[in-house]
N, C-alpha and C positions, 0 to 999 in steps of 0.2 A: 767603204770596204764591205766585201762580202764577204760569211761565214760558213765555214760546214764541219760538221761530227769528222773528226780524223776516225774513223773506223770504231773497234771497241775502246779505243781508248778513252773514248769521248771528251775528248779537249776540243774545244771550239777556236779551230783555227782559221786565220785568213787564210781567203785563196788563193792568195798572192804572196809570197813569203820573201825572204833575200837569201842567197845562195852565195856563201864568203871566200869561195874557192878561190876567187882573186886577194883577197886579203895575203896568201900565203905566198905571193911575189911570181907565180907560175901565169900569171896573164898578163904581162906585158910592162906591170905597174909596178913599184915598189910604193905602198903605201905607209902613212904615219897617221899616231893616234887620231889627231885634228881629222884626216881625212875620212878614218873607219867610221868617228863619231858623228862627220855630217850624214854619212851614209844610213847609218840606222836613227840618226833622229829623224829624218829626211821619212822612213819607213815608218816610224812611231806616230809623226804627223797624220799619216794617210792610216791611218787603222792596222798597220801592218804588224802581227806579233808574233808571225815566226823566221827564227835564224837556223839556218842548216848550216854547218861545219861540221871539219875531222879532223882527226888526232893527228893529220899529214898534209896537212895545208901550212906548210913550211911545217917544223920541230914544235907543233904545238902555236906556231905565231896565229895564224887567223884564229884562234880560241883564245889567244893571250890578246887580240885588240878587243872582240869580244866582250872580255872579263874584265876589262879596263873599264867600259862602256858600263855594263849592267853593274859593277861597285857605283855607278855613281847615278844610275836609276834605279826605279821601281823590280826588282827581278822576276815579282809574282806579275807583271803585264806583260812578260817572256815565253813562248814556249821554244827551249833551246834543243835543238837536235845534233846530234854530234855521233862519230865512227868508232870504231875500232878493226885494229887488224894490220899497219903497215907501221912501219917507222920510216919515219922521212930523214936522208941524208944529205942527201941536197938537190938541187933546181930537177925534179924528173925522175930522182932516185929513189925508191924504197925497198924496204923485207917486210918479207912477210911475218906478222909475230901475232897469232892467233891461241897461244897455247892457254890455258884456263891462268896460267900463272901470269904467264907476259899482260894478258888483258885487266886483271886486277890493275897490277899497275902503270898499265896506261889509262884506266878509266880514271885512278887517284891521281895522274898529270893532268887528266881532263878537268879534272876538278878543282885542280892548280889553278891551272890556266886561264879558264873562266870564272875563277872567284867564287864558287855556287857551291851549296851544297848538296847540290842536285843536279841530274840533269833528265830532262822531261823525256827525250826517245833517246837511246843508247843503242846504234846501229851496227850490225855486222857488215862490215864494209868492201864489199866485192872480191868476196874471197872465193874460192873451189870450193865443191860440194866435200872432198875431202878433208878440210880444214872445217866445214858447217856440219858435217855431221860425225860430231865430239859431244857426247853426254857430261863430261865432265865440263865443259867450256857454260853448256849452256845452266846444269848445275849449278854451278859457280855464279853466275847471273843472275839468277834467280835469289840466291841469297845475298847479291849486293842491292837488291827489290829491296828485298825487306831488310836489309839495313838502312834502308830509304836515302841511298845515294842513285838511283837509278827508277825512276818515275813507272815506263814500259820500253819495249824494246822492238825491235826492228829490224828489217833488212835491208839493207840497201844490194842489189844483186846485178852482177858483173855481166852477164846476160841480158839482152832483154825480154830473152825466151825462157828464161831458166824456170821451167816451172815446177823443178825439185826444191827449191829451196821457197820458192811460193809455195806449192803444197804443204810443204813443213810445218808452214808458220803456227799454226795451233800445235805442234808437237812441241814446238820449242818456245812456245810463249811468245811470239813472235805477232805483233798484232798491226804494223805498218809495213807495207811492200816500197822503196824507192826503187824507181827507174827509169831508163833512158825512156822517154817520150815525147815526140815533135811531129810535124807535119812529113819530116823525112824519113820517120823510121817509127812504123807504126807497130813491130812486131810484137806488141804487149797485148797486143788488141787479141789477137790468137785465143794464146791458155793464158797468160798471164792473168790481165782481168778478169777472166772468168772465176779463174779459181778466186781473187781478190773480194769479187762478188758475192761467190759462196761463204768463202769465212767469215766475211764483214769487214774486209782489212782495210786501213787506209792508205792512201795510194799519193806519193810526193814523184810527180813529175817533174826529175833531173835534166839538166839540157832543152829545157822545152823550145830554147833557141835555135837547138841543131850548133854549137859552140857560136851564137850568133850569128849563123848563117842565113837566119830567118830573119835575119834584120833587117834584109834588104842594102846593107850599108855595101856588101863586097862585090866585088865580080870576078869575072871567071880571071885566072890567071893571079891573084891577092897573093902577095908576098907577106908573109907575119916575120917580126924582130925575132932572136933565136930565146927570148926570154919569153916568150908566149907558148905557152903548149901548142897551139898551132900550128906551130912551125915543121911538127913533127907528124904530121897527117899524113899521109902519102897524095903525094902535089896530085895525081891525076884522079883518086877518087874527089877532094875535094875540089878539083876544076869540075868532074861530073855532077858534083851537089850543088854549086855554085851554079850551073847551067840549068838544073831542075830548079833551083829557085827562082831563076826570073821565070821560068814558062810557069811557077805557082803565081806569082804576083800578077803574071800577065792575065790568068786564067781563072784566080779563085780570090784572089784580094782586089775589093770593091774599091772603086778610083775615090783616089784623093783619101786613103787609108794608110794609115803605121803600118808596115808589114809586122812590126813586132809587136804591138797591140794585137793586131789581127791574129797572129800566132799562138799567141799566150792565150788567147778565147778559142780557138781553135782546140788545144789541149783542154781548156776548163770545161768546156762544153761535153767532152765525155764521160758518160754516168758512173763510172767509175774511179774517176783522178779527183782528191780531193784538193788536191792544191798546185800548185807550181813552184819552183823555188829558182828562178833564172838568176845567174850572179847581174851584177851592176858596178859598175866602176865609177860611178860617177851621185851624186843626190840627184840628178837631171834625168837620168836613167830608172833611177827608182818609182819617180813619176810615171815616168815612160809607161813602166811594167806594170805601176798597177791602174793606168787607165784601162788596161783592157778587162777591168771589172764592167766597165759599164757596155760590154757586149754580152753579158752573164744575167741570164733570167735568177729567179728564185725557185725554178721549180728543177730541181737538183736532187734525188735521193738522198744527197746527206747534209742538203742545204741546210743552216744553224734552225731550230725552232724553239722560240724565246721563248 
């Protein structure tokens, strides 16, 4: 495994992390403890130590397999990233609940749920600039800092252009940018990074699969179960990405290569993204994602220096 500086925070993260948004039953799978725990020892094996979850991947459940996990290893070999900002009702449903008070206590369900008295990035989770720019919200965060239940903090941004709530980041303490970034959807490349550049912020490439689209596994026309967020894409954009995938494989993925290796170095390869965080459903998968380390040079701007 390979390492880099997440931004100012300076935690020495893998480049390759696991991404639990499946754990919450929204990808096709209903998972059990047995299953989450091969998933991240699977990730511990390979050098892998960071997990991204939210407070909305099911009612807190992908945080509560989680917290099952880390009660029964090392938690300081952890770095856990986790949301704030919706409430989950059920398969696809949520509210918005952003308010300085609602967050307090979702951040102490966070903290339920994954058994921790911490947690390392505490992210604002793809909310409106109207709901992000609340002094009292980020007030309030600041003093759950330094009650030292909240390590640093974060954005995760609903845009991938949104480059108000990237500029922010030093107003609000804000010292890691997540977002959409893959081979189909480069829009971060713009302002985003730039501005991420300037502050030093560090950068968690979400979706780096295009929802698995880079995998190669689909083709045009792919029917998903109605338990798979998928399901719910609009069928002819996702036939048109589907289409642009194979002319990428045909045209830019070296023969006899993973398209989803190839992918995930694709993203890693930008001087900018410090990590990737693709979900996995599978310990087989996990491998998968973090082979495409060994397509990652060490000369990286925020490659780890020991």
């Amino acid at each position: 495994m390979k390492y880099r500086r997440l931004g100012k925070t300076e935690l020495k993260v893998s480049i390759v992390g696991v991404g639990t948004w499946q754990f919450g039953g929204e990808w096709g799978i209903e998972y059990t403890q047995d299953e989450a725990d091969a998933i991240l020892d699977q990730a511990a094996a390979l050098g892998i130590n960071l997990i991204d979850t939210a407070e909305c991947y099911g009612d807190h459940l992908s945080e509560s397999f989680i917290g099952s996990y880390l009660s029964r290893r090392k938690r300081e070999d952890w770095i856990v990233a986790t949301k704030f900002g919706h409430h989950f009702h059920e398969r696809f449903t949520r509210t918005d609940t952003f308010s300085a008070e609602e967050v307090v206590k979702q951040l102490d369900a966070s903290l339920k749920a994954l058994q921790t008295d911490y947690i390392d990035l505490y992210q604002f989770h793809s909310g409106p600039d109207s709901l992000f720019d609340n002094d009292a919200l980020w007030t309030t965060l600041d003093k759950q800092i330094q009650a030292g239940k909240i390590r640093h903090l974060g954005t995760s941004i609903a845009s991938n252009a949104n480059i108000h709530q990237t500029d922010s980041s030093d107003k609000v303490n804000a010292k890691v940018i997540q977002v959409v970034y893959n081979r189909l959807d480069r829009a971060p490349e713009e302002l985003v990074f730039p501005s991420c550049r300037q502050q030093d912020l560090g950068v968690l490439a979400r979706v780096p699969l295009a929802s698995g689209y880079l995998s190669g596994k689909y083709k045009p026309g792919a029917i998903f179960d109605k338990t798979d967020v998928r399901h719910r894409h609009d069928q002819e954009i996702t036939k048109l990405r589907l289409e642009e995938v194979q002319l990428i494989r045909r045209d830019e993925v070296p023969a006899g290569m993973d398209m989803a290796k190839w992918a995930l170095a694709w993203c890693l390869k930008h001087d900018a993204v410090t990590s990737v965080i693709p979900g996995c459903k599978n310990p087989e998968q996990v491998v998968a994602n973090a082979s495409a380390v060994e397509l990652i040079s060490d000369n990286h701007p925020q490659a780890w220096k020991a």
